[in-house]
MILUM-879253 format. One record per residue (C-alpha): residue in three letters; residue number from 1; x, y, z. Coordinates in Angstrom, 1 decimal. Example, Ala and Ser with C-alpha at 12.3 -4.5 7.8 and 13.67 -1.06 7.14 Angstrom:
2
{r "ALA",1,{12.3,-4.5,7.8}};
{r "SER",2,{13.7,-1.1,7.1}};
END
This chain:
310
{r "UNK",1,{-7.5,88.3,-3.0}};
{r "UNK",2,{-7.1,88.6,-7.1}};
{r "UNK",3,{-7.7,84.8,-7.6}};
{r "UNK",4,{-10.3,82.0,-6.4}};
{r "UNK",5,{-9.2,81.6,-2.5}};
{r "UNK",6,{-9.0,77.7,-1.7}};
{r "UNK",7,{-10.2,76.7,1.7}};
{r "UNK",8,{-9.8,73.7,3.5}};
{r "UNK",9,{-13.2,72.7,5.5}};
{r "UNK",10,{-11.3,70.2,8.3}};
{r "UNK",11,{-13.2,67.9,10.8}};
{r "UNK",12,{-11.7,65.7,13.3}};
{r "UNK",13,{-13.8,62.6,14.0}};
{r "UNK",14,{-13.6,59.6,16.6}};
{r "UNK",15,{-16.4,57.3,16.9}};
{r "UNK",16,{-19.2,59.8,15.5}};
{r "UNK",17,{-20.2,58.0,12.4}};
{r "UNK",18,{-23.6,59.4,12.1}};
{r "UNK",19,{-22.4,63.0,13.3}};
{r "UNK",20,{-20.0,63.0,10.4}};
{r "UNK",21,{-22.7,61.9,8.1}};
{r "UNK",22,{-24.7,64.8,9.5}};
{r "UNK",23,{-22.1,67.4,9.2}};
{r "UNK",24,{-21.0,66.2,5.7}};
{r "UNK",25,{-24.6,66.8,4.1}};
{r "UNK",26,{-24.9,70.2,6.1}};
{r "UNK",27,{-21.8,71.2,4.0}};
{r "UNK",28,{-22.8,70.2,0.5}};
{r "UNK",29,{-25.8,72.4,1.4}};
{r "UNK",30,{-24.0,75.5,2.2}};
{r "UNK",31,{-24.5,78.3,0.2}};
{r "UNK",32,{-21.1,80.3,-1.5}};
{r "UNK",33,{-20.3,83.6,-2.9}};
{r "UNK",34,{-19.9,84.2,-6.4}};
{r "UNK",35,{-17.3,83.6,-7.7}};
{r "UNK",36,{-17.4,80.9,-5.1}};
{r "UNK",37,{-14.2,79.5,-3.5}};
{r "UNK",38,{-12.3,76.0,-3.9}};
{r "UNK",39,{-13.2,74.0,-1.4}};
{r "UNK",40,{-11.7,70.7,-0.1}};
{r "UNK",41,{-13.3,68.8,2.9}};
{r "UNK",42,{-10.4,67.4,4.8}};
{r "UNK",43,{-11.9,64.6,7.6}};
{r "UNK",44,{-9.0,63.3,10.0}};
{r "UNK",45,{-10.0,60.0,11.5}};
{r "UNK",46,{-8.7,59.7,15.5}};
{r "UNK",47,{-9.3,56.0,15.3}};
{r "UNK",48,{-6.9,54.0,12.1}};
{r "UNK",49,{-9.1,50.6,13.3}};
{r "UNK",50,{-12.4,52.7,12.6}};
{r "UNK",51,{-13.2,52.1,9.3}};
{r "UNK",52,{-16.6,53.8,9.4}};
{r "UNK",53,{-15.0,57.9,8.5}};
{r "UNK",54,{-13.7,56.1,5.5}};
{r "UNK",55,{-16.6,54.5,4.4}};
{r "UNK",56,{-18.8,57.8,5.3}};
{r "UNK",57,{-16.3,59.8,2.9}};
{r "UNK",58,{-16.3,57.0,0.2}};
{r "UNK",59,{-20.0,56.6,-0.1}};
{r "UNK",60,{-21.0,60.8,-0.5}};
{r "UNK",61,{-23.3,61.0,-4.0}};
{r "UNK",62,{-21.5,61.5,-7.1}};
{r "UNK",63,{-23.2,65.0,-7.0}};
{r "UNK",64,{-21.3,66.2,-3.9}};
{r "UNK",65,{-19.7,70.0,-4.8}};
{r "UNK",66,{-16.6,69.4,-3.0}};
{r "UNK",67,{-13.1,67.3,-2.6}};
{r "UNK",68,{-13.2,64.9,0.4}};
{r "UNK",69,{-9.8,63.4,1.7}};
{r "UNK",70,{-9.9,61.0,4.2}};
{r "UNK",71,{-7.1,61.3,6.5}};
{r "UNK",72,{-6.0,59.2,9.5}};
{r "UNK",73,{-4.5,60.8,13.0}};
{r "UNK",74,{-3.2,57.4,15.2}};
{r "UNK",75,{-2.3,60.0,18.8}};
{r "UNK",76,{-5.4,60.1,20.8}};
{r "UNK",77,{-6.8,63.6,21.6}};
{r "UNK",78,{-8.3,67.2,20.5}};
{r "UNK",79,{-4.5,68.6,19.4}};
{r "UNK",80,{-2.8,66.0,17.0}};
{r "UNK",81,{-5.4,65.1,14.5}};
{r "UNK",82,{-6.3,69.1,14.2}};
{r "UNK",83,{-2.5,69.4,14.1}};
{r "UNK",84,{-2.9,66.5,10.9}};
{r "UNK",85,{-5.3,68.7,9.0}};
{r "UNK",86,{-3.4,71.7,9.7}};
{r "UNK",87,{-0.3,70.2,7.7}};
{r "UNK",88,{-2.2,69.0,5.0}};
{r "UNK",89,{-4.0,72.1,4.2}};
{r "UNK",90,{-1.8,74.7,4.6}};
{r "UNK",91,{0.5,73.2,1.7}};
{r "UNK",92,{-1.8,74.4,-1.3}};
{r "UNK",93,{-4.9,76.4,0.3}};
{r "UNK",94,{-5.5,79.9,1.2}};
{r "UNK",95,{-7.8,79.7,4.6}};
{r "UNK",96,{-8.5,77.0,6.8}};
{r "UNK",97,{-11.5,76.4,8.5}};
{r "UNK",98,{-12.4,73.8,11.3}};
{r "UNK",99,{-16.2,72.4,12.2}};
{r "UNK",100,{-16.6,69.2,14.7}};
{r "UNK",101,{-18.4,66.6,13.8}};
{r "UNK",102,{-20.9,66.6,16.1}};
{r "UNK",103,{-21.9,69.7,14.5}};
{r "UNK",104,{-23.9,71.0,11.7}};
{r "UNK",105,{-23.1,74.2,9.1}};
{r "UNK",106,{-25.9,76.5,8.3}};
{r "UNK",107,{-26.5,77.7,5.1}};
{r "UNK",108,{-24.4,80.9,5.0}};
{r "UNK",109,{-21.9,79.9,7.6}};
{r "UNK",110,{-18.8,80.1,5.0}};
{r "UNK",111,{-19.9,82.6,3.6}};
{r "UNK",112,{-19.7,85.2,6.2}};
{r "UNK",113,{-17.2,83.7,7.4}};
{r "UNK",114,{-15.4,85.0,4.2}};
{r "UNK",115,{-17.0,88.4,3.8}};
{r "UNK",116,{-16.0,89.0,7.6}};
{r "UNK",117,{-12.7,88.2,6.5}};
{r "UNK",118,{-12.4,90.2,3.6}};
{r "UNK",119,{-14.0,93.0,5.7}};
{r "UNK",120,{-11.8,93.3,8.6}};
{r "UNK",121,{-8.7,91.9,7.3}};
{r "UNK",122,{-8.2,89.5,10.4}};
{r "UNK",123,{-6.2,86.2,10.2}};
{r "UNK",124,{-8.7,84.6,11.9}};
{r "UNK",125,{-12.8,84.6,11.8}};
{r "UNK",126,{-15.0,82.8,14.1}};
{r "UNK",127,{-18.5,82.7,15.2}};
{r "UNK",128,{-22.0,81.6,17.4}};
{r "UNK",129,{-22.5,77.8,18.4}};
{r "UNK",130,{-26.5,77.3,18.7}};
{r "UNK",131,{-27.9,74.2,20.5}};
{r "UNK",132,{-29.5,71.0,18.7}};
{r "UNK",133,{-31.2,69.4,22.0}};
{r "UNK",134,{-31.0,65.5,21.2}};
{r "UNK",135,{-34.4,65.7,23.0}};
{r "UNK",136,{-36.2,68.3,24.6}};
{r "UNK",137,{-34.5,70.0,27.6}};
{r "UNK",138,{-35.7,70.3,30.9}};
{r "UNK",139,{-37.3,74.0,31.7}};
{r "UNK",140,{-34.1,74.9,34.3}};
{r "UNK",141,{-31.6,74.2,31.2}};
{r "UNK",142,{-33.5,76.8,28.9}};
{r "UNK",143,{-33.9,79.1,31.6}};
{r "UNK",144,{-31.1,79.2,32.7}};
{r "UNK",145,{-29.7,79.8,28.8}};
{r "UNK",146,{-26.7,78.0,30.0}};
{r "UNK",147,{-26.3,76.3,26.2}};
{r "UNK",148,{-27.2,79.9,24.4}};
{r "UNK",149,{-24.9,81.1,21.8}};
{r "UNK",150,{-22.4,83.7,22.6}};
{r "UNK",151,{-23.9,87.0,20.1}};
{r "UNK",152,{-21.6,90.3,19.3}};
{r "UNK",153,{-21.5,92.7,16.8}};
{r "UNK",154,{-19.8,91.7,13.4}};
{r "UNK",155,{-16.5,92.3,12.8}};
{r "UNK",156,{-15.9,93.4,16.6}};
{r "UNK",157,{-12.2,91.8,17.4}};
{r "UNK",158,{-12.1,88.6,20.1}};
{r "UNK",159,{-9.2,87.6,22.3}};
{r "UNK",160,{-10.1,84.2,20.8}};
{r "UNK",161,{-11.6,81.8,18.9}};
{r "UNK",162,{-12.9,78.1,18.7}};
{r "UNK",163,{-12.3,75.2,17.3}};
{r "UNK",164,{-15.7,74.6,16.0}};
{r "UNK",165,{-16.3,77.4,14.1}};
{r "UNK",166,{-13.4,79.2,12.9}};
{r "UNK",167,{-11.5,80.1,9.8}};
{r "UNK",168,{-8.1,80.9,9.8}};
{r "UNK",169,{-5.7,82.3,6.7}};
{r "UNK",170,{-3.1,79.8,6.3}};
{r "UNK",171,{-0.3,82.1,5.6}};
{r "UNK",172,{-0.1,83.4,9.2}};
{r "UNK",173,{0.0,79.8,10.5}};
{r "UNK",174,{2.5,79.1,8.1}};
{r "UNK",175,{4.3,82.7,9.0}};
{r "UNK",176,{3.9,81.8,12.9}};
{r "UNK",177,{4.7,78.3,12.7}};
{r "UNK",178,{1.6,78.3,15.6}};
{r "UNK",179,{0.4,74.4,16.3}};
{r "UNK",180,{-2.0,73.1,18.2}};
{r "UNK",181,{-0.4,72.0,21.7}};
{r "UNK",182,{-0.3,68.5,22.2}};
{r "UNK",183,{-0.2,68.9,25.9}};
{r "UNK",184,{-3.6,70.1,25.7}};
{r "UNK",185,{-5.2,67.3,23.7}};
{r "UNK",186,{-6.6,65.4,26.5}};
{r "UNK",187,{-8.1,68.0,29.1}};
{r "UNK",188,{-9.7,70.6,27.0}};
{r "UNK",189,{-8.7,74.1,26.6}};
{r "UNK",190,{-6.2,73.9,23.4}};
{r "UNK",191,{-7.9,75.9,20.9}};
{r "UNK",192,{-8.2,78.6,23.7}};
{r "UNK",193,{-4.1,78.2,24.6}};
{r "UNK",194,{-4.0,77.9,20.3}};
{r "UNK",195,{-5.7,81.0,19.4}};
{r "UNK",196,{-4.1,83.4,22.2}};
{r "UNK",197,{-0.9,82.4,20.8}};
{r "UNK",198,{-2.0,82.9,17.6}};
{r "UNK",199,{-3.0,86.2,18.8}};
{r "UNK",200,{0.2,87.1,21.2}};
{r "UNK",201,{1.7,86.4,17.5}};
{r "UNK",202,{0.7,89.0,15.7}};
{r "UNK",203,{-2.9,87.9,14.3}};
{r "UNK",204,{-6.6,89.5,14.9}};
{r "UNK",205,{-9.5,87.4,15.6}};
{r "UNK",206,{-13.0,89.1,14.3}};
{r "UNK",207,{-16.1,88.0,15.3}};
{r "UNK",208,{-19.1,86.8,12.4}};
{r "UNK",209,{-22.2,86.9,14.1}};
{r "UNK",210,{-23.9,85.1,11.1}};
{r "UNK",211,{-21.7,82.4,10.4}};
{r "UNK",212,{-23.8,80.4,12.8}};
{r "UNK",213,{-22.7,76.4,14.1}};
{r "UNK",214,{-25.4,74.3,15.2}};
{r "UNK",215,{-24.3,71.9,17.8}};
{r "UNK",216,{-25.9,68.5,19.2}};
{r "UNK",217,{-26.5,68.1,22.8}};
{r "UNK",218,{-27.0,64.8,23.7}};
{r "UNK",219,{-28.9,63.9,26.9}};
{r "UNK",220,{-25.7,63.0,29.5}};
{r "UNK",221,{-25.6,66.7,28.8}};
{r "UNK",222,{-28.5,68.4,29.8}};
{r "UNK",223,{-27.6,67.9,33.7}};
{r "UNK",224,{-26.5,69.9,36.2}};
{r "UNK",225,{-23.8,67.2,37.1}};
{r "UNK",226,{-22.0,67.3,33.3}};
{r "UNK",227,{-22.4,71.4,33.6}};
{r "UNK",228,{-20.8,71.6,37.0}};
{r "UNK",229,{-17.7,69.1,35.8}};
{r "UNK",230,{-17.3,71.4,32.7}};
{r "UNK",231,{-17.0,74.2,34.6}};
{r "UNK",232,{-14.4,73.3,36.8}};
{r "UNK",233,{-12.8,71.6,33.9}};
{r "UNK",234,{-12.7,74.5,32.2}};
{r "UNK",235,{-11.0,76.0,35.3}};
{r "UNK",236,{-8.3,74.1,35.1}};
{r "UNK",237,{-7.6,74.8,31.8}};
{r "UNK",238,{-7.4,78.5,32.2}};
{r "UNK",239,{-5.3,78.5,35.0}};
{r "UNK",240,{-2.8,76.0,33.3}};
{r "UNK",241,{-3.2,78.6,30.0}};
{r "UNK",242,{-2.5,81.4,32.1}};
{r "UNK",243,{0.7,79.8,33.8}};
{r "UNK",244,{2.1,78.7,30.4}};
{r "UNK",245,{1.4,82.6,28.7}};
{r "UNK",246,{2.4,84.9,31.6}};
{r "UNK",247,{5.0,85.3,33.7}};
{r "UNK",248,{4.6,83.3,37.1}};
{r "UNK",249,{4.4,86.5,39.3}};
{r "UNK",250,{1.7,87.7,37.1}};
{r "UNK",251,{-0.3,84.1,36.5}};
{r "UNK",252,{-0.6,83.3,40.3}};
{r "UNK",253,{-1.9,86.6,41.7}};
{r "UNK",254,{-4.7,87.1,38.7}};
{r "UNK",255,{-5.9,83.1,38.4}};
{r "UNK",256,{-5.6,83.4,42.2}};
{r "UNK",257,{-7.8,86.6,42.3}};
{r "UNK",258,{-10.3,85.4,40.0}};
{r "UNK",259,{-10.7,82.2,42.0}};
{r "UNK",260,{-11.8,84.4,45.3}};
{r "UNK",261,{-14.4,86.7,42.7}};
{r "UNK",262,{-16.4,83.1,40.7}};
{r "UNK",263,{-16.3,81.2,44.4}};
{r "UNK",264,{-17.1,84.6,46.1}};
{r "UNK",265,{-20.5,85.2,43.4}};
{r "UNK",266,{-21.0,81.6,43.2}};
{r "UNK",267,{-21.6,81.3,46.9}};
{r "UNK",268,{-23.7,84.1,46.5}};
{r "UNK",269,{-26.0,82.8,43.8}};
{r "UNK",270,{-26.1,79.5,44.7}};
{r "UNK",271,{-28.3,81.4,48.0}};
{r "UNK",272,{-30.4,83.3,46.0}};
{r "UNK",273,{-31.1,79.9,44.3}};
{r "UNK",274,{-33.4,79.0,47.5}};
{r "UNK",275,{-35.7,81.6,46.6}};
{r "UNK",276,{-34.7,81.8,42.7}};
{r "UNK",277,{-35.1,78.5,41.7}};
{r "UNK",278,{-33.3,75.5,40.1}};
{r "UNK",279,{-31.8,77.2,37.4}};
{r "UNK",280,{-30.1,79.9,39.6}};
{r "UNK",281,{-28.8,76.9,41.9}};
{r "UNK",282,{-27.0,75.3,39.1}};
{r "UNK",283,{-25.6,78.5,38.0}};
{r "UNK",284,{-24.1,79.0,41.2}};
{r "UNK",285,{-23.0,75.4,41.1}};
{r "UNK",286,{-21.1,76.2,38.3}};
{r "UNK",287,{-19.3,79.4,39.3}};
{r "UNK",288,{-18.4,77.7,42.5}};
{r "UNK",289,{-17.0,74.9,40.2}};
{r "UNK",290,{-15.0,77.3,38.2}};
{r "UNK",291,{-13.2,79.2,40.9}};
{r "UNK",292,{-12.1,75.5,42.4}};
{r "UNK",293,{-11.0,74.2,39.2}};
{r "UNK",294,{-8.8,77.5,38.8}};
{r "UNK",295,{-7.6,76.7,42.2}};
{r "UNK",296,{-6.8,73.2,41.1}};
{r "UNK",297,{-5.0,74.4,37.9}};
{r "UNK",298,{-2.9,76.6,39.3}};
{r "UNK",299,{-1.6,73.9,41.8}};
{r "UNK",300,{-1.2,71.5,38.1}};
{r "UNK",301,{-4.0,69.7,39.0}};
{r "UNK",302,{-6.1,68.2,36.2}};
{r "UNK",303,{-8.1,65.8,34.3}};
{r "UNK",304,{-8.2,63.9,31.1}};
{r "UNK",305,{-11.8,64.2,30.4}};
{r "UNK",306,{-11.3,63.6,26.9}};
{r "UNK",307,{-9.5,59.9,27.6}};
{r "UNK",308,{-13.0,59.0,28.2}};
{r "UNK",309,{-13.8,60.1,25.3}};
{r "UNK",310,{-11.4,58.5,23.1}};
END
């Protein structure tokens, strides 16, 4: 690109007042390329009554490097206010890139980001979410690695991508005409469904190991309960992807298959366990969870875990 790109750093925010605070200083820190980019911090309040996002934005220092606007998303869920920022940005900005904001940005996470793009080419760029333990975890948790970041080479291509931690070219969203789905905003799983069809369109996703996300875990967290829930939650979702993006006679068979294998190996590890210990027991909680919540998505079974959370 001949000229300055401009990027749109978006955050959707409901009821995290001191998480956006948090996430807002982590990106006045970051450190950009030379010539470095135009940047515009675009905040999407999931709450209109909540007057605290607007107050956060209004009150930065005078000193801040970037733009913030201070939108407001009324429809509850994880799809309409991305959805909100997506329409705002993609009218005057080159890339746009998504963070949550109960997350922080590392130093160079734009940044490679960007060279990653430039590198590969690929419409979309995304990258490792690292732990913040609110307090110290139990020793099963970091045994058991099961909040470790995902690592893989740089610039090796993904099926997908994330929502928090991702930046995106908005031409091919404007190309593609590729939303968010809303019928994914409550259970989970939407950037997944968003970024496979991003991918079924046409697009490449390319990993940056560096761009690194640091991401609070709060205490209701660190417990084997909350993990096993996710799990199947997650379950769910990927059958219910898999049934909207193939064909029926293909979704069934392979969600149904894959069901069998996680129960199968959870089974399996969740004997070992007896011997292995608590961490291995949980793991095999987890993959037993999984296969049942694939079980339970294919028969369009599922829950709004994220009603509870808005």
């Amino acid at each position: 690109m001949s000229r300055t790109p401009r990027i749109a750093v978006c955050i959707s925010t409901f009821h995290r007042a001191e998480g956006l605070a948090r996430v807002l200083e982590s990106l006045g820190a970051l450190a950009l390329p030379d010539p470095a980019p135009r940047v515009t911090v675009v905040v999407v309040n999931n709450d209109p009554q909540d007057t605290r996002p607007a107050e956060i934005c209004a009150a930065v220092p005078d000193a801040y490097p970037f733009e913030i606007v201070c939108l407001a998303e009324p429809e509850r869920g994880l799809a309409a206010p991305r959805n909100r920022a997506i329409e705002h940005a993609i009218v005057d900005h080159d890339f746009i890139a998504f963070i949550d904001d109960d997350s922080v940005a590392t130093g160079a996470w734009l940044a490679s980001l960007l060279e990653v793009q430039r590198r590969a080419g690929a419409e979309v760029v995304t990258g490792p979410v690292a732990p913040i333990y609110e307090h110290p975890p139990p020793a099963w948790l970091e045994r058991g690695r099961f909040f470790a970041p995902h690592s893989a080479p740089t610039g090796s291509a993904r099926a997908s991508a994330f929502t928090n931690n991702v930046l995106m070219s908005a031409e091919c969203l404007r190309t593609t005409a590729t939303r968010v789905d809303l019928r994914f905003g409550l259970i989970g799983g939407e950037d997944v469904h968003f970024f496979r069809r991003l991918r079924a369109a046409g697009a490449s996703i390319a990993w940056a190991d560096e761009a690194v996300v640091e991401d609070l875990v709060p205490a209701e967290r660190m417990t084997a309960r909350w993990l096993v829930r996710r799990h199947r939650r997650t379950g769910m979702t990927t059958a219910l992807i898999e049934r909207d993006l193939r064909p029926a006679v293909v979704a069934y068979p392979l969600v149904a298959a894959k069901a069998v294998v996680w129960m199968l190996l959870g089974a399996g590890v969740l004997l070992a366990g007896a011997v292995a210990g608590h961490a291995t027991r949980v793991r095999g909680r987890c993959w037993l969870a999984w296969g049942r919540g694939l079980v339970e998505g294919l028969a369009g079974r599922f829950y709004r875990e994220y009603l509870e959370e808005r």
